[in-house]
C-alpha positions as CSV (number, residue, x, y, z in Angstrom):
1,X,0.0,0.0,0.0
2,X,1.3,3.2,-0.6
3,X,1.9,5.8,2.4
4,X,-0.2,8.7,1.1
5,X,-2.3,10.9,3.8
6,X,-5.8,10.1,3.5
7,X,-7.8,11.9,1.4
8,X,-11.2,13.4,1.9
9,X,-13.8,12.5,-0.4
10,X,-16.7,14.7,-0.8
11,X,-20.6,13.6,-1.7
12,X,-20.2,16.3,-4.7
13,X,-17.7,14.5,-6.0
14,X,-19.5,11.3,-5.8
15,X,-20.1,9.2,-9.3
16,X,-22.2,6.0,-9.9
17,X,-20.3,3.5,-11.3
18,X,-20.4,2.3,-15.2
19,X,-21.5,-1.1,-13.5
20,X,-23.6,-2.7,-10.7
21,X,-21.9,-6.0,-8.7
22,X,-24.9,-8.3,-8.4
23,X,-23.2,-10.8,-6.5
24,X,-19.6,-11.8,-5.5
25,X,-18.3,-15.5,-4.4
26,X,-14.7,-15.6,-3.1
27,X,-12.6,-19.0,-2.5
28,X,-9.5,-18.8,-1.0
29,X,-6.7,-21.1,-0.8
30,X,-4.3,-20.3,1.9
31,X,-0.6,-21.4,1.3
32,X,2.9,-21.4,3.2
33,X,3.9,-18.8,0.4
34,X,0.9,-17.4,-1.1
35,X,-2.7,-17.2,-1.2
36,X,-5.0,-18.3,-4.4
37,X,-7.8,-16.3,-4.7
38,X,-10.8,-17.2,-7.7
39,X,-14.0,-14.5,-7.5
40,X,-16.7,-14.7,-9.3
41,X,-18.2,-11.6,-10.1
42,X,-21.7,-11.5,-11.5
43,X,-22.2,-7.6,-12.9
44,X,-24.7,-5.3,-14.9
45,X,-24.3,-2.4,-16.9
46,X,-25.7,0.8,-14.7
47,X,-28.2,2.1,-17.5
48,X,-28.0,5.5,-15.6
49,X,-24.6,5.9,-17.4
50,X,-24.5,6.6,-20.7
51,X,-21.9,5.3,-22.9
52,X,-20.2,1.9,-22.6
53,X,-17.1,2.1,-20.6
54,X,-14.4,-0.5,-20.2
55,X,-14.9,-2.3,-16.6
56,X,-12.1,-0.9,-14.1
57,X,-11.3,-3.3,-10.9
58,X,-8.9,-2.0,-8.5
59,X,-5.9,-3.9,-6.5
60,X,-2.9,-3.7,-5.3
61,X,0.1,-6.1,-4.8
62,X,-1.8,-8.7,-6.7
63,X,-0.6,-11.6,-9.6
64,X,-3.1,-12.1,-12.4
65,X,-3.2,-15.7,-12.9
66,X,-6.2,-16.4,-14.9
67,X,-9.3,-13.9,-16.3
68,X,-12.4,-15.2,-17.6
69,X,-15.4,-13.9,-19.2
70,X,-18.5,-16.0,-19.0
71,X,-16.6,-18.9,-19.0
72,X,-14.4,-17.8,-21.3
73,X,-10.8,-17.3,-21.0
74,X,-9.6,-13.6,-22.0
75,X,-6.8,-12.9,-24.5
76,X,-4.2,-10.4,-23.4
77,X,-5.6,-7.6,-25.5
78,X,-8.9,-7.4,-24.4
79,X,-7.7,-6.3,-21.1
80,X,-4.8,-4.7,-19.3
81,X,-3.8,-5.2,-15.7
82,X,-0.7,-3.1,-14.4
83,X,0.4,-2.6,-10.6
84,X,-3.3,-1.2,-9.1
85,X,-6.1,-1.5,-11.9
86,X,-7.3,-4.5,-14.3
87,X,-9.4,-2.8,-17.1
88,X,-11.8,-5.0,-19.0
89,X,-12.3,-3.4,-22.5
90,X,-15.4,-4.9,-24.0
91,X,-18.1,-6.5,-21.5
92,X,-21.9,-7.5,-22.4
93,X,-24.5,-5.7,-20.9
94,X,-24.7,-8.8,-18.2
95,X,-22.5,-11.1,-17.1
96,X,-19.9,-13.3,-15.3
97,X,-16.4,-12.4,-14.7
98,X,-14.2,-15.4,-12.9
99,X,-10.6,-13.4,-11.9
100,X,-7.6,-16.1,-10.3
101,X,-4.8,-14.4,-8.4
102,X,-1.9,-14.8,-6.4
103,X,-1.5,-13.1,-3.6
């Protein structure tokens, strides 16, 4: 985590996100060395916003060792993952994301 004062955030500069979590199912598989995370992330576009945006998920300290979208498995250019965000560039409308990592 980075050592940065915390910072204020104000309900003017509140925004909805570009999509709603519906539901979220976490297995972990504690290690010596690391940790093994899957989620399953069931999401819908937020109609409110108009536009279709890439999804953004953020994390830190993290390995990306598997992405899936409904079921299937992503190629590298249809998303990007660097040290704190994994962008998503083209979702559905509705629907299943399935994220392994390393921890």
């Amino acid at each position: 985590m980075k050592d940065a004062a915390p910072k204020a955030i104000f309900l003017k500069d509140y925004m909805q996100p570009p999509y709603w979590i519906q539901t979220v199912d976490l297995r972990f598989e504690l290690g010596e060395d690391e940790t093994h995370v899957t989620s399953i992330l069931v999401l819908k576009r937020n109609e409110a916003i108009s536009g279709i945006q890439p999804l953004t998920l953020h994390g830190e300290e993290l390995v990306l060792a598997a992405i899936r979208l409904d079921g299937v498995e992503l190629k590298a250019s249809e998303y990007k993952v660097d040290e704190t965000e994994l962008l998503v560039y083209s979702v559905p409308a509705e629907f299943t994301l399935e994220i392994e990592t390393i921890i």
